[in-house]
C-alpha positions as CSV (number, residue, x, y, z in Angstrom):
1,X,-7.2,-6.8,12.4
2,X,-8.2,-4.2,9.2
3,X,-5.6,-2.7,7.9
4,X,-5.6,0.1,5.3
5,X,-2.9,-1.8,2.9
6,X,-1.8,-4.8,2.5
7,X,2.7,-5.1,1.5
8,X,3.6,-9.1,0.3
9,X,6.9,-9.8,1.4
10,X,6.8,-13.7,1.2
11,X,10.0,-15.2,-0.1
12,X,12.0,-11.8,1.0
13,X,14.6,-12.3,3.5
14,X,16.0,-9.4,6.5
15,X,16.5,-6.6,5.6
16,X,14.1,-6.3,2.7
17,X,10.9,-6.6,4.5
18,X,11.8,-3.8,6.6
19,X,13.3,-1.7,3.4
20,X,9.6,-1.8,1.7
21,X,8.0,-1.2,4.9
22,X,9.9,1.7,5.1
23,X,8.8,2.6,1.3
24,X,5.9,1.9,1.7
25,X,5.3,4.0,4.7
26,X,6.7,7.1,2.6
27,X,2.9,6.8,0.8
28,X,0.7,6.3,3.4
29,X,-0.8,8.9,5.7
30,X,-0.5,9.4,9.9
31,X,-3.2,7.0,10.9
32,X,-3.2,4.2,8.5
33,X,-2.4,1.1,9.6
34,X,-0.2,-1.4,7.3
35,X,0.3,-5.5,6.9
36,X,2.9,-7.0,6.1
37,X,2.6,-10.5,5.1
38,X,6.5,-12.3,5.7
39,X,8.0,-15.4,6.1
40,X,11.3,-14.6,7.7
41,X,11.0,-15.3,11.2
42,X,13.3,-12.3,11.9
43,X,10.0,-9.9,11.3
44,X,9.0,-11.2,14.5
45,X,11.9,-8.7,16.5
46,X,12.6,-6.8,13.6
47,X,9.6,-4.8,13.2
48,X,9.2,-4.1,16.6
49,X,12.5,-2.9,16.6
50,X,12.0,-0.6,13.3
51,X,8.7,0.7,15.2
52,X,10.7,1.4,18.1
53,X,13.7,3.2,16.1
54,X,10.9,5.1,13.6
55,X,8.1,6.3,16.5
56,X,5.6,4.0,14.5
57,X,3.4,1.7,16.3
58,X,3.6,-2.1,16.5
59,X,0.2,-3.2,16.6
60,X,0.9,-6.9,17.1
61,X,1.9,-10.0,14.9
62,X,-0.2,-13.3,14.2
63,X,1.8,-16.4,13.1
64,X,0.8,-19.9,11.1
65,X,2.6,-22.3,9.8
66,X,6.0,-20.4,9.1
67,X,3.7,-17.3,7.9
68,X,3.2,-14.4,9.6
69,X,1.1,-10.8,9.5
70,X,2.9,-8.2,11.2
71,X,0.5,-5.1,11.7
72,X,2.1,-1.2,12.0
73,X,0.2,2.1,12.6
74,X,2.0,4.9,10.7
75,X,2.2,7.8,14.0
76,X,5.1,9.8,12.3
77,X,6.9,10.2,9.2
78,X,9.8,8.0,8.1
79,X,12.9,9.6,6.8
């Protein structure tokens, strides 16, 4: 999947990959799609969850060996 920017969060544990995801979407523009590159297993119901509470879009998450790429569209603004 292309992605506009790329956010490392290896190594950071929950909540943190959410809290830059959320900083991180403060710079981007509607439209742009995000990765996030994690290795806390809870990304895999906790971005859903964010996109849910936020009105961003989930795009889907691909998972290998303990890593994963979670992929978000930025619809709305994040306060």
């Amino acid at each position: 999947m292309k992605a506009d920017k790329t956010l490392d969060c290896f190594g950071l544990l929950c909540p943190m990959p959410i809290v830059k995801t959320a900083m991180e979407f403060k710079k981007m523009r509607i439209g742009e799609t995000l990765e996030i590159l994690a290795t806390d297993q809870g990304i895999k119901s906790d971005m859903p969850a964010w996109c849910e509470a936020t009105g961003n879009k989930f795009l889907g998450l691909e998972e290998a060996e303990g890593e994963y790429k979670v992929y978000v569209k930025k619809i709305k603004e994040v306060p």
